[in-house]
C-alpha positions in Angstrom: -131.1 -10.6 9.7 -129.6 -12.4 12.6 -126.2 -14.0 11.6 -127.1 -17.4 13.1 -130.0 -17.5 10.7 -127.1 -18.0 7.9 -125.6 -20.9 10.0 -126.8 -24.4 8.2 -127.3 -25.7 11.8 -129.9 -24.1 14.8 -128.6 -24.8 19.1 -129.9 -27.8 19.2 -128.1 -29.2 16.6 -124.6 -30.7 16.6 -122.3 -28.5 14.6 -120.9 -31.0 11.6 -117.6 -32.8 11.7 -115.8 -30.8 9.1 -116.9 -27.2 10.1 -115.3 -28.2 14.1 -112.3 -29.6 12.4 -111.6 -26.9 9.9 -112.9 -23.6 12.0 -115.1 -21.3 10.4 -117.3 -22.3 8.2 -117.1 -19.4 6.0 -113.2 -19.8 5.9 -114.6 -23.4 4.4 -116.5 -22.0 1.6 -114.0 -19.9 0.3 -111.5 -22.4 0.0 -114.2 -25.0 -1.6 -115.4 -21.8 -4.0 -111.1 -21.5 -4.7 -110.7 -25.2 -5.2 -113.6 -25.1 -7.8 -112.6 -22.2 -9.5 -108.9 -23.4 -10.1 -110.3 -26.8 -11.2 -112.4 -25.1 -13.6 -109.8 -22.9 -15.3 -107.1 -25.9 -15.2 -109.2 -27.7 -17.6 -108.9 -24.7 -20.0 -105.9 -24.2 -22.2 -105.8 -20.1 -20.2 -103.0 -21.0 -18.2 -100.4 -23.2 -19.6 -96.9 -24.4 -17.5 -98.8 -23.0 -14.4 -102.3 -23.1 -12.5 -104.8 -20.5 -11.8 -102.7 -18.8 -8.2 -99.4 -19.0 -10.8 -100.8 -16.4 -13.1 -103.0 -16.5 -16.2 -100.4 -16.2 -18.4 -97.0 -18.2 -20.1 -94.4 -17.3 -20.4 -93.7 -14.6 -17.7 -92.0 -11.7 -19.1 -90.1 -9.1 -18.3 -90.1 -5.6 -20.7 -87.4 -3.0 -19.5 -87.4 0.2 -21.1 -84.6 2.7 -21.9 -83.7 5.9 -23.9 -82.4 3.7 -26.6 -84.1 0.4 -26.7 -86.8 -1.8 -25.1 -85.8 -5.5 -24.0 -88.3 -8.2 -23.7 -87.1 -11.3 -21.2 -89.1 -14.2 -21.4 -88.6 -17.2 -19.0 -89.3 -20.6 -20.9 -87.7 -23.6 -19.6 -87.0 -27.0 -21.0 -87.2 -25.5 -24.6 -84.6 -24.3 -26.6 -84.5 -21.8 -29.2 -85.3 -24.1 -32.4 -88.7 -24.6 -30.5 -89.2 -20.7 -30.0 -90.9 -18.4 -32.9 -90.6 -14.7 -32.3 -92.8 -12.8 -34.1 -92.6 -8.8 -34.8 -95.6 -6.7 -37.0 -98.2 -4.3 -36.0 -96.9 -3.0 -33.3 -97.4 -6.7 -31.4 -94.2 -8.7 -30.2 -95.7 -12.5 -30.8 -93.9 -15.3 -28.8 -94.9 -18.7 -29.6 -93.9 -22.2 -29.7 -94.8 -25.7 -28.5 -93.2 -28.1 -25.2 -93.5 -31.7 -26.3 -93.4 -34.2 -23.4 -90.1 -36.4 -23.0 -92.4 -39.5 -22.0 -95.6 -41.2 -23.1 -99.2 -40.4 -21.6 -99.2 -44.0 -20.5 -96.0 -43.4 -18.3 -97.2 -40.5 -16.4 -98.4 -42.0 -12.6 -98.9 -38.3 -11.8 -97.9 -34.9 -14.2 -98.5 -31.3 -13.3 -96.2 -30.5 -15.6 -97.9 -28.7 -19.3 -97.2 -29.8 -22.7 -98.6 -28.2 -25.6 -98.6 -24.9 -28.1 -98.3 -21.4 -26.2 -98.7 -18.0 -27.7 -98.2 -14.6 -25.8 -98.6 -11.4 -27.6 -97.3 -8.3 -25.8 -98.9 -5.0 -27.6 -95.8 -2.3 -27.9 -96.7 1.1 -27.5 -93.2 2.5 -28.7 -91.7 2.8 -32.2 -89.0 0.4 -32.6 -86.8 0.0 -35.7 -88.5 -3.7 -36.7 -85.2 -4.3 -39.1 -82.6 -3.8 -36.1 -84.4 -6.5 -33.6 -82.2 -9.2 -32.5 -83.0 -12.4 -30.1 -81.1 -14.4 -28.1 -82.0 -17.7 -26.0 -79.8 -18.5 -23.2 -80.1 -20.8 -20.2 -83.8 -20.9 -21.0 -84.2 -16.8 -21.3 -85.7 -15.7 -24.4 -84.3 -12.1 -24.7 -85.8 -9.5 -27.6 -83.8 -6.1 -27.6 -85.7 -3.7 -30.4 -84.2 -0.3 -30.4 -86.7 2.7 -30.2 -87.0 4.9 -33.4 -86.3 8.7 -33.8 -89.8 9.1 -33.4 -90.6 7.2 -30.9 -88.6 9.3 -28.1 -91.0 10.9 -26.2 -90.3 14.8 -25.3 -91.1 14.8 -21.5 -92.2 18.6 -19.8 -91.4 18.5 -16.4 -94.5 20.3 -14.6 -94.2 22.1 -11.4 -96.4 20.4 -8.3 -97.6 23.3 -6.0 -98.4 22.9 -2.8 -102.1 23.5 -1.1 -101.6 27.6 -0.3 -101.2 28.2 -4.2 -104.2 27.4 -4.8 -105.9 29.8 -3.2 -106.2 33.5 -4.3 
């Protein structure tokens, strides 16, 4: 197939307006299939306090791992910590809460800003000691600090990496 076969215009006809003024008309398409795809997922409830190119999901967080303790670091602004729930039980760490907006719908000229419930659940795959987790909400930083159980401490074997003459024989 001959490229200019998928070109919506033949020689003799005058390239449109919007494909001379924007360049390639492929480059077009993509950012029309982009726009479309973000409209489509803003109208979903998938990706609240950000849009499709912010990430998927909210709150961003931040899990840091030691020997003694994992610490969960969740950034939610404009709330404080009576409208936070932290939730701890089946090896899930549940984060949820709700935004509520400061003004009425009938206010807003133009909002991109989200108000409404959220829920993140962050699956653990280390033992922590549920009855010794502690939070703390500062400066609109949701921190979570669970220390690891006994069991829970991995026993790591350090294998040797050989290099490409060993293995032959």
């Amino acid at each position: 197939m001959n490229m200019r076969d998928l070109i919506p215009w033949g020689r003799s006809q005058q390239v449109p307006s919007r494909y001379r003024e924007e360049g390639d008309p492929f480059m077009t398409l993509h950012r029309e299939m982009n726009r479309l795809f973000d409209d489509v997922f803003r109208n979903f409830d998938i990706a609240p306090f950000g849009g499709v190119g912010q990430g998927m999901r909210w709150p961003s967080v931040e899990v840091i791992e030691n020997d003694k303790d994992v610490r969960v670091c969740a950034e939610l602004p404009g709330l404080d910590e009576k409208e936070v729930e932290v939730l701890m039980g089946d090896g899930v760490l549940t984060i949820r809460g709700e935004k509520k907006s400061e003004v009425e719908d009938k206010e807003h000229a133009f909002s991109e800003r989200y108000y409404g419930r959220f829920e993140r659940r962050i699956p653990l795959p280390w033992e922590v000691q549920e009855d010794k987790v502690e939070a703390s909400f500062k400066n609109g930083v949701l921190t979570v600090a669970m220390p690891k159980s006994a069991e829970s401490k991995p026993s790591v074997k350090r294998i040797a990496v050989n290099g490409a003459d060993a293995t032959k024989h």
